[in-house]
C-alpha positions as CSV (number, residue, x, y, z in Angstrom):
1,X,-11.7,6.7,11.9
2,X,-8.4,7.7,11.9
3,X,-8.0,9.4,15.4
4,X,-10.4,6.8,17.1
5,X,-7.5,3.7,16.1
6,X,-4.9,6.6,17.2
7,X,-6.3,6.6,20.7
8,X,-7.2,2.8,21.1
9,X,-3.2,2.5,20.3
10,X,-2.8,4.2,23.3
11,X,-5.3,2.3,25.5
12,X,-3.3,-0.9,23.6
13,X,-0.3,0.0,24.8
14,X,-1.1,0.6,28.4
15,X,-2.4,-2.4,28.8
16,X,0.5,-4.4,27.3
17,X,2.8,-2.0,29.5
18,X,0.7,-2.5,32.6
19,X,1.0,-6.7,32.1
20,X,-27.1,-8.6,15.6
21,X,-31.8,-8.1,15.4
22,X,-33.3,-10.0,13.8
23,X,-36.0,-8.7,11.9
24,X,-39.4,-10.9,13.1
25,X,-41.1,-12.4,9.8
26,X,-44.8,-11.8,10.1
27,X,-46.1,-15.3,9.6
28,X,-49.8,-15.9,8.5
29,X,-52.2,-12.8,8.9
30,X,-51.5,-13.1,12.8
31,X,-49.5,-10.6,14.6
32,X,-46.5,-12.3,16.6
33,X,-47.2,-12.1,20.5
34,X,-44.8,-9.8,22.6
35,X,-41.8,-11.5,24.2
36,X,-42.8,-12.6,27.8
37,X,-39.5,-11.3,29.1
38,X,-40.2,-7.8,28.9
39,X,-41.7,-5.8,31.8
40,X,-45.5,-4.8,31.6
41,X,-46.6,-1.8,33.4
42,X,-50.3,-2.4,33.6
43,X,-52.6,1.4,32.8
44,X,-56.3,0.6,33.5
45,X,-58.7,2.8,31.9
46,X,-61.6,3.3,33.6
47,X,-64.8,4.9,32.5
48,X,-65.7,8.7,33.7
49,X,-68.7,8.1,35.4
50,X,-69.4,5.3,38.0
51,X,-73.4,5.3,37.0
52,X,-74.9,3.9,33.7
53,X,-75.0,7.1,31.5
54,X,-78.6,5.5,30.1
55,X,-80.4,5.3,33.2
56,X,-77.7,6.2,36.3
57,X,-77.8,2.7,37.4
58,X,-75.1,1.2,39.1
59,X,-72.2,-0.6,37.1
60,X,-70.5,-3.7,37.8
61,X,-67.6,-5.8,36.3
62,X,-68.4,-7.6,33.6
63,X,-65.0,-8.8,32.1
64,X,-62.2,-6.9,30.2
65,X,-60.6,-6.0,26.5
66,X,-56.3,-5.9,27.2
67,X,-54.4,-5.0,24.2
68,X,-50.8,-4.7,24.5
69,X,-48.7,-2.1,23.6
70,X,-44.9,-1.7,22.8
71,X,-43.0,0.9,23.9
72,X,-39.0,2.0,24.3
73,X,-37.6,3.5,27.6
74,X,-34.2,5.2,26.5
75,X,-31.1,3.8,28.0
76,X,-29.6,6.1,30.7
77,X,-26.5,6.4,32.4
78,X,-25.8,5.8,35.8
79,X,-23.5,6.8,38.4
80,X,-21.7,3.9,40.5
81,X,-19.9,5.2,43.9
82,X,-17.8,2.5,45.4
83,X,-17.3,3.8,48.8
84,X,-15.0,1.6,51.4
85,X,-15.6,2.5,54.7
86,X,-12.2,2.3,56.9
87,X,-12.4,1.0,60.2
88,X,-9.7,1.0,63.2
89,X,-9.2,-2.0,65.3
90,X,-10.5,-0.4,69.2
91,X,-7.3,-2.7,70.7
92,X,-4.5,-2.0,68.3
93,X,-5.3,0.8,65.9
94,X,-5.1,-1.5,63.1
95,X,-6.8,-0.1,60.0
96,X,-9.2,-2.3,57.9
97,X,-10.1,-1.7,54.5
98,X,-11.9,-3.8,51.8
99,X,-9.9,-4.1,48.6
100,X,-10.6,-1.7,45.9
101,X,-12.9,-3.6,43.1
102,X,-10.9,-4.4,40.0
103,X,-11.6,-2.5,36.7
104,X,-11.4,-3.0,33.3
105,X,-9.5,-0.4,32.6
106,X,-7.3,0.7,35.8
107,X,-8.4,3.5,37.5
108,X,-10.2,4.3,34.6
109,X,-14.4,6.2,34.8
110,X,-16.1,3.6,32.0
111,X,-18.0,0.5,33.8
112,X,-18.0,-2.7,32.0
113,X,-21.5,-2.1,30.8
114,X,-20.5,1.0,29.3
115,X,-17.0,-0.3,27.3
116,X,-19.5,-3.3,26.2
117,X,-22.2,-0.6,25.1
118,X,-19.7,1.2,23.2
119,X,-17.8,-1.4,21.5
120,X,-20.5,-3.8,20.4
121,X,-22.2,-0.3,19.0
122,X,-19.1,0.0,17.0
123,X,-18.3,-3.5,16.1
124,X,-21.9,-5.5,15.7
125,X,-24.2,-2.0,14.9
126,X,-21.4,-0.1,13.1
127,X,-21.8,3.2,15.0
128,X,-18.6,5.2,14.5
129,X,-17.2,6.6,17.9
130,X,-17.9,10.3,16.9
131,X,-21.1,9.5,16.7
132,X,-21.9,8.1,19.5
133,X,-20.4,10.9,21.5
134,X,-23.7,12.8,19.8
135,X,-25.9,10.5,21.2
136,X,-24.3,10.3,24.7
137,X,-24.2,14.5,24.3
138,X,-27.8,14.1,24.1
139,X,-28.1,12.2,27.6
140,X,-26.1,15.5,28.9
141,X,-23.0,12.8,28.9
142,X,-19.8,14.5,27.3
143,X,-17.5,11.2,26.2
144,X,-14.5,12.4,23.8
145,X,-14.2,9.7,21.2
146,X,-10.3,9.7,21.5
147,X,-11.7,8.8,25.0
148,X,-13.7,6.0,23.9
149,X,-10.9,5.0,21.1
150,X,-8.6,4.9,23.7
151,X,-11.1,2.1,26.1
152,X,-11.5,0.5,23.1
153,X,-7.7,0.0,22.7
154,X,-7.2,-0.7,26.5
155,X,-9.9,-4.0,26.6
156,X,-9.0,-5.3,23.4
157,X,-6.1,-5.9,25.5
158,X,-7.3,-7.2,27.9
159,X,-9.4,-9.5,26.0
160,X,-6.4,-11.1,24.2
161,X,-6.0,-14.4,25.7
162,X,-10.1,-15.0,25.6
163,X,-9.9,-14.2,22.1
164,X,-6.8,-16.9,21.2
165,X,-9.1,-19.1,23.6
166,X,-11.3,-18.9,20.8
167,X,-9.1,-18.9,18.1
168,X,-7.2,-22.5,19.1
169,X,-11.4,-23.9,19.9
170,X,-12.4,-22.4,16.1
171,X,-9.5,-24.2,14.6
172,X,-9.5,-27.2,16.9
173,X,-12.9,-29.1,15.1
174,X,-11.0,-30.9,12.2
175,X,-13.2,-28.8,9.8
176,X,-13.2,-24.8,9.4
177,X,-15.1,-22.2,6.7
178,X,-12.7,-19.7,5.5
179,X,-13.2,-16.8,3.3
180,X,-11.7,-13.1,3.6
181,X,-12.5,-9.7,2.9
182,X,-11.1,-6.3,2.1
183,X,-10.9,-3.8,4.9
184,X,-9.3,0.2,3.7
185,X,-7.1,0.6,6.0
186,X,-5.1,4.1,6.5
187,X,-1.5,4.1,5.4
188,X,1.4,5.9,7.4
189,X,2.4,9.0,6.6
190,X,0.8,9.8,2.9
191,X,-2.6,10.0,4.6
192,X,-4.0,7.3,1.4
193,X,-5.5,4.2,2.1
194,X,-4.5,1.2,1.7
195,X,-6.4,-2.2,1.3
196,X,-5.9,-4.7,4.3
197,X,-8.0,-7.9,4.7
198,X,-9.9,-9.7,7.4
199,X,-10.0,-13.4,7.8
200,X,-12.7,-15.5,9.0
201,X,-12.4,-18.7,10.1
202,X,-15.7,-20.7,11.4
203,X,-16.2,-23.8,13.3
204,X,-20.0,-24.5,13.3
205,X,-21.1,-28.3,12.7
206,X,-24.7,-27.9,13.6
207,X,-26.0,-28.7,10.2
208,X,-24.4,-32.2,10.9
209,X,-26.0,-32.5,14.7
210,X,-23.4,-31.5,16.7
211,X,-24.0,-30.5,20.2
212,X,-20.6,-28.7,20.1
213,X,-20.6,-25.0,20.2
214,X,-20.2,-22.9,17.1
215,X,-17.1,-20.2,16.9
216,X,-15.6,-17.6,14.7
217,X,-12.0,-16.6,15.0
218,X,-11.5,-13.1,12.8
219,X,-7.8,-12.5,11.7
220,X,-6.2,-9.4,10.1
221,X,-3.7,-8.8,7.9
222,X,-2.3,-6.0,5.7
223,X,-2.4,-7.7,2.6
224,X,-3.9,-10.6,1.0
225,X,-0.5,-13.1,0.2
226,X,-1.0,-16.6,0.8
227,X,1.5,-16.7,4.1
228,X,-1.2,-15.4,5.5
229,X,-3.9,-18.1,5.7
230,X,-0.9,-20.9,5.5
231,X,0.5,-19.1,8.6
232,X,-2.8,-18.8,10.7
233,X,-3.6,-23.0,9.9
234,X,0.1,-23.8,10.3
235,X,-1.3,-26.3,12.9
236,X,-4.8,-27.2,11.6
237,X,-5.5,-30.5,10.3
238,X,-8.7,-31.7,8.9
239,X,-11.5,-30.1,5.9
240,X,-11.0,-26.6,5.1
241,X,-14.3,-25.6,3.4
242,X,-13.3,-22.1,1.3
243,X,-13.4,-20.6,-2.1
244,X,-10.7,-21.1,-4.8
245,X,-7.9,-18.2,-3.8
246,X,-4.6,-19.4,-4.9
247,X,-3.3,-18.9,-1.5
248,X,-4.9,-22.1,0.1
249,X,-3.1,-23.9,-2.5
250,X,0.2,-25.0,-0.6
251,X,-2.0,-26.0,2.3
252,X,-3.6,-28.9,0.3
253,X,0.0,-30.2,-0.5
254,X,0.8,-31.6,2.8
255,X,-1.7,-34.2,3.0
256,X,-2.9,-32.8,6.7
257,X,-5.9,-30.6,5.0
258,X,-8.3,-31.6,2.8
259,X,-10.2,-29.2,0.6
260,X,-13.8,-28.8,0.2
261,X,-15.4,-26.2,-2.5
262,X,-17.9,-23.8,-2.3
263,X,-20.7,-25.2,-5.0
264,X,-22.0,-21.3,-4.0
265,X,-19.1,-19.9,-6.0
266,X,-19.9,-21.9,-8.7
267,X,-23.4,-21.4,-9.2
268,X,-23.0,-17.7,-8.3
269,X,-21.2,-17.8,-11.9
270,X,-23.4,-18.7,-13.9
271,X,-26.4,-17.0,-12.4
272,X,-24.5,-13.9,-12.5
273,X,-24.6,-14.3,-16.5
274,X,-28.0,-15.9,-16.0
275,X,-29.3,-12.7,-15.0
276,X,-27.3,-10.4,-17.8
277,X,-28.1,-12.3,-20.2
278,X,-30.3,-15.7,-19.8
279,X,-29.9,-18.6,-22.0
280,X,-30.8,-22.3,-22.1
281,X,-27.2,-23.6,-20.6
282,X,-27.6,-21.5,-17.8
283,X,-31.0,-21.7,-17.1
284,X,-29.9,-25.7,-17.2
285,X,-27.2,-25.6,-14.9
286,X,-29.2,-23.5,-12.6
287,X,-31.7,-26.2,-12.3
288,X,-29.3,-28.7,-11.8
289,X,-27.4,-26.9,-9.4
290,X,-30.5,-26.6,-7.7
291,X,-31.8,-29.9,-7.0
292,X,-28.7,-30.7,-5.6
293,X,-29.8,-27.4,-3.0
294,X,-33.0,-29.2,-2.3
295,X,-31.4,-32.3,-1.3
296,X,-29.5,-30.5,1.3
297,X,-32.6,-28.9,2.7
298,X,-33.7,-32.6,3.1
299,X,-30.9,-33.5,5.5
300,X,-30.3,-29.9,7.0
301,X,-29.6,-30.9,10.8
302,X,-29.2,-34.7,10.2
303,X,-26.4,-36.9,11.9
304,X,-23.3,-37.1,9.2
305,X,-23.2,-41.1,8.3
306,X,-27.4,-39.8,7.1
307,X,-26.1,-37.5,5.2
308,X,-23.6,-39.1,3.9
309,X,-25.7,-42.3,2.9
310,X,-28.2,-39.4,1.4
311,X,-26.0,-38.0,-0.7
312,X,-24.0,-41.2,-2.4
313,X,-27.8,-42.4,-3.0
314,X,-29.0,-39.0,-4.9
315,X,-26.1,-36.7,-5.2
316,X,-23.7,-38.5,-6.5
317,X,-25.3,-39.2,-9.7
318,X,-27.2,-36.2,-10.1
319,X,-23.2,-34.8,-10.1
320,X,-22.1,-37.5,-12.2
321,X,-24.5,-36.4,-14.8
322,X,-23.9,-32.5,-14.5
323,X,-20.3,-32.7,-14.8
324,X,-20.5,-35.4,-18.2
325,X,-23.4,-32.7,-19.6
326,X,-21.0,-29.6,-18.5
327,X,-18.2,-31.3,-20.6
328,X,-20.4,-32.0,-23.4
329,X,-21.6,-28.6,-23.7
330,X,-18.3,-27.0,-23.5
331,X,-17.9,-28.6,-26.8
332,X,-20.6,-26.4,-28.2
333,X,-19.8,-23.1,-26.9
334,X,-16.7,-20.6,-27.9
335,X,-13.7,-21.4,-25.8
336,X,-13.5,-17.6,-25.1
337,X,-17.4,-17.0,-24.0
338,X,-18.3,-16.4,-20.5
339,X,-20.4,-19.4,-20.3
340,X,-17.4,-21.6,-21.3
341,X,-15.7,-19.7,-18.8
342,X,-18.0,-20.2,-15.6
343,X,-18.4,-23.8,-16.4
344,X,-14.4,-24.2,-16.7
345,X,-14.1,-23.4,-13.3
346,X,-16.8,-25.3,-11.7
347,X,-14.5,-28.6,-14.1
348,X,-11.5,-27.3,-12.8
349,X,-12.5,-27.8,-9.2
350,X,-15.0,-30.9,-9.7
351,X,-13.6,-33.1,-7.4
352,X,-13.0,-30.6,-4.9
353,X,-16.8,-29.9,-5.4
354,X,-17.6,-33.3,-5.2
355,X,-15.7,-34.0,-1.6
356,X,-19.0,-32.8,0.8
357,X,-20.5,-36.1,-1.0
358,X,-17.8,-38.2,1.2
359,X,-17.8,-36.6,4.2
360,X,-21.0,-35.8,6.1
361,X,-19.6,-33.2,8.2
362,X,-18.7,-31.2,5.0
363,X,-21.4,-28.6,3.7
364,X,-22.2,-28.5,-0.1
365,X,-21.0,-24.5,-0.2
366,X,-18.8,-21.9,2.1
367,X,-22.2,-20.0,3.1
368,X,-21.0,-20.1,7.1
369,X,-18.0,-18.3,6.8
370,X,-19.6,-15.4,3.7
371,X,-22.4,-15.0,6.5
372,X,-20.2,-14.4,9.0
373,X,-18.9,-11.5,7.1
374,X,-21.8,-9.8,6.6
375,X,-21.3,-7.0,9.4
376,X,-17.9,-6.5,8.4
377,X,-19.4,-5.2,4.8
378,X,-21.8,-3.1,7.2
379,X,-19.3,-1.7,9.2
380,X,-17.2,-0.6,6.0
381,X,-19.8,1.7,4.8
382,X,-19.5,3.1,7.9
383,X,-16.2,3.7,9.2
384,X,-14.5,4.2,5.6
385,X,-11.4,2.8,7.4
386,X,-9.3,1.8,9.8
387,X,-7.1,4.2,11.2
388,X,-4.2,1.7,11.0
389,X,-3.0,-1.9,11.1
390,X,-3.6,-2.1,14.8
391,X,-7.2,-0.6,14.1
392,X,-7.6,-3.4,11.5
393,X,-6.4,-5.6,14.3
394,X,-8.6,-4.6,17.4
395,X,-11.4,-5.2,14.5
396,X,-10.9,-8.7,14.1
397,X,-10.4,-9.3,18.0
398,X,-13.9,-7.8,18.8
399,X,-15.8,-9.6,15.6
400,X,-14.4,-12.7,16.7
401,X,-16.0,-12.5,20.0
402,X,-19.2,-10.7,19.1
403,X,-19.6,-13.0,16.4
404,X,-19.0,-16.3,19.1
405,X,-21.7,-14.5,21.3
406,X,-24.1,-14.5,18.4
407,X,-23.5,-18.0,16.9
408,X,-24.2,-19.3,20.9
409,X,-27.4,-17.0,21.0
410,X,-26.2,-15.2,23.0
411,X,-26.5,-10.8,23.5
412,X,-23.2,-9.5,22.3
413,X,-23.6,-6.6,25.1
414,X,-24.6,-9.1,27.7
415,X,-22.1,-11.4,27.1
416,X,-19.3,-8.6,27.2
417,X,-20.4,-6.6,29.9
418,X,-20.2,-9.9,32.1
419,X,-16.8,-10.8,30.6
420,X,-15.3,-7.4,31.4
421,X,-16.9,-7.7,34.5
422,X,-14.3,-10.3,35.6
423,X,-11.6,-10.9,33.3
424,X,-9.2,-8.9,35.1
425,X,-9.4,-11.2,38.0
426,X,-10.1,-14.5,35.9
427,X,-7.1,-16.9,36.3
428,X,-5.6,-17.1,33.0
429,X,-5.1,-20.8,33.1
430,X,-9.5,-21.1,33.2
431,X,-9.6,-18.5,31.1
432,X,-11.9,-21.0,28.7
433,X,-14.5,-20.7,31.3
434,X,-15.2,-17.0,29.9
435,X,-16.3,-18.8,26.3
436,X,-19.9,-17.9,25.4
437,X,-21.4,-21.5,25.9
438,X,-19.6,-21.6,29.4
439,X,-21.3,-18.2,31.1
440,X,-24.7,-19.1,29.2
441,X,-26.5,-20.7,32.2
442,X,-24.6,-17.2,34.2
443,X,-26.9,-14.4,32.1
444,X,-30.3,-13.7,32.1
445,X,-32.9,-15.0,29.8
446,X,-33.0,-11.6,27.7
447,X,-29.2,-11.8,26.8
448,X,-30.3,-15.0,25.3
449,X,-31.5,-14.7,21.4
450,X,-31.9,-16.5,18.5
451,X,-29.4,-18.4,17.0
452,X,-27.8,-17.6,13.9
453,X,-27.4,-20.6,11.7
């Protein structure tokens, strides 16, 4: 919202002046067990009488039915009072007082709990500001949401240098997912919007058995020109996995980045006229596009040389033989039709399509980074737009670190509350120690989920 981004320029500026759930799947007919993390407040239900009620006799235990139940507590607020007691030396009437504790915000009411609540219920659960004041106004808590837009301004911030932490780590792996999307953003003065875009770059090479840690570095920009990507991997050097925008184009020149294509985009082509309008080409290609699929499920999690000996043993000529049959049937279609069409570009991008069958580290499609933008697509319905540039900025700043939370399993919330906990003390030379996969063993077990792969 417009007013929100208005106020978290504010909280933006005073700093710089100043210095996911997922859904359980039921497997089988079983019921899946409650977590053993939660609390259980034990109710035992006894029977009104102490005597048999058939002949008054007198009962004794016997064993017992427990059936589990789950219920929610609301979330409250809490008051913290940070009293520091002043004492007086009795020899020299020296006053000692303990240091005031450092805040996120200086001198400012919200806790770090409370800035974490509210900005991971904005960002990773898309819950506009002004409506959250409702829900706090239902806890008899009055928050103005220029209040909150203007803490949410204020620690974005502050979080600045954790965030470029994980930007130079994301692009750092010599292979990154890339793929954008739009974000309405307001324009200046004519009160229309305009459409900015958001970036995503992912490092994640678990699929290949990497022990390293997974990131996501969001980036936004007011338009979508090519400078734009070319300027954020000015310095990268390695596999850039992505879809076919023109802009990536001048990055491939230099002989420092090597592209990979997204087989995704390619099949999404044809099954898009598949399901218009189905036909025996596409239902062909499909298939074929689809044992190459099943292969990968085979080697999902595998070291790369395995999955690199895989694939040049059963890939390679199942591609071999898809892109001689795509050529043949070209010569049977109209060079105008749609079919002709989506099999032109999967041709036109063959050996880029074909590099994931060299390199082991390489996936056969760009499915990281399009996941990774799934609560950005969310969070659109919901906001309508950002309020402004900066707005589209601040965006990117908290997805990149929510989303680094949630590729290390980690609880967003948990894993901000404890950042903003200490941040403003954190030496910014260590300021890597504040990376998700370095606090992990620091946080409890229930900020630690599932991992999103």
């Amino acid at each position: 919202m417009r007013l929100e981004d208005l106020q978290a320029d504010e909280g933006s500026a005073d700093m710089a002046a100043a210095a996911a759930v997922k859904r359980p799947s039921r497997e089988g007919v079983g019921r899946k067990p409650l977590p053993d993390h939660l609390e259980r407040e034990e109710r035992i239900h006894l029977p009104a009488d102490d005597d048999c009620p058939d002949c008054g006799g007198q009962l004794k235990p016997l064993g017992e039915d427990v059936a589990e139940q789950l219920e929610y507590v609301r979330a409250h607020f809490r008051v913290i009072r940070h009293r520091r007691p002043k004492l007086a030396c009795a020899c020299c009437d020296r006053i000692v007082q303990a240091a005031a504790p450092s805040r996120p915000i200086d001198r400012g009411i919200p806790g770090p709990a409370l800035l974490a609540h509210i900005a991971v219920s904005k960002f990773a659960y898309h819950i506009p500001l002004h409506r959250q004041a409702v829900m706090y106004a239902r806890d008899g808590v009055e928050i103005d949401p220029d209040a909150m837009g203007y803490w949410m301004g204020s620690i974005t911030a502050l979080l600045g240098p954790l965030v470029d932490t994980v930007r130079r780590y994301a692009l750092a792996g010599g292979k990154v997912h890339a793929d954008d999307t739009p974000l309405p953003v307001l324009a200046p003065g004519n009160g229309r919007t305009k459409t900015g875009r958001l970036w995503v770059y992912v490092r994640d090479d678990r699929p290949s058995a990497s022990e390293e840690p997974a990131a996501v570095w969001f980036a936004y920009t007011p338009d979508r020109r090519g400078e734009h990507p070319q300027q954020h991997l000015a310095d990268f050097a390695g596999v850039l996995q992505a879809d076919a925008f023109a802009g990536y184009a001048e990055l491939y020149r230099g002989g420092t980045i090597q592209e990979a294509a997204c087989m995704a985009h390619a099949r999404r082509k044809i099954h898009d006229l598949h399901a218009v309008r189905p036909n025996a080409v596409t239902e062909e290609a499909l298939h074929r596009i689809g044992a190459l699929y099943k292969i990968e499920e085979q080697i999902r999690g595998k070291p790369p040389d395995e999955r690199h000996s895989v694939r040049q043993a059963r890939a390679v000529p199942l591609l071999d033989d898809m892109k001689r049959w795509f050529e043949a049937t070209l010569a049977t279609l109209s060079a105008k039709s749609d079919t002709t069409k989506a099999i032109q570009y999967a041709l036109n991008r063959w050996p880029a399509l074909m590099y994931y069958c060299s390199d082991g580290r390489a996936e056969i499609d760009n499915l990281i980074a399009e996941r990774a933008l799934r609560g950005v697509a969310l969070g659109r319905r919901n906001y309508l737009f950002a309020g402004a540039d900066s707005g589209g900025e601040r965006a990117a700043a908290m997805y990149s670190l929510i989303g680094t939370a949630r590729l290390n399993s980690l609880d967003p919330e948990a894993y901000l509350a404890y950042v903003l906990e200490r941040i403003a003390d954190h030496p910014i030379n260590r300021i890597d120690e504040l990376l998700p996969w370095n606090v992990a063993s620091a946080l409890p077990s229930t900020a630690h989920v599932e991992p999103i792969r």
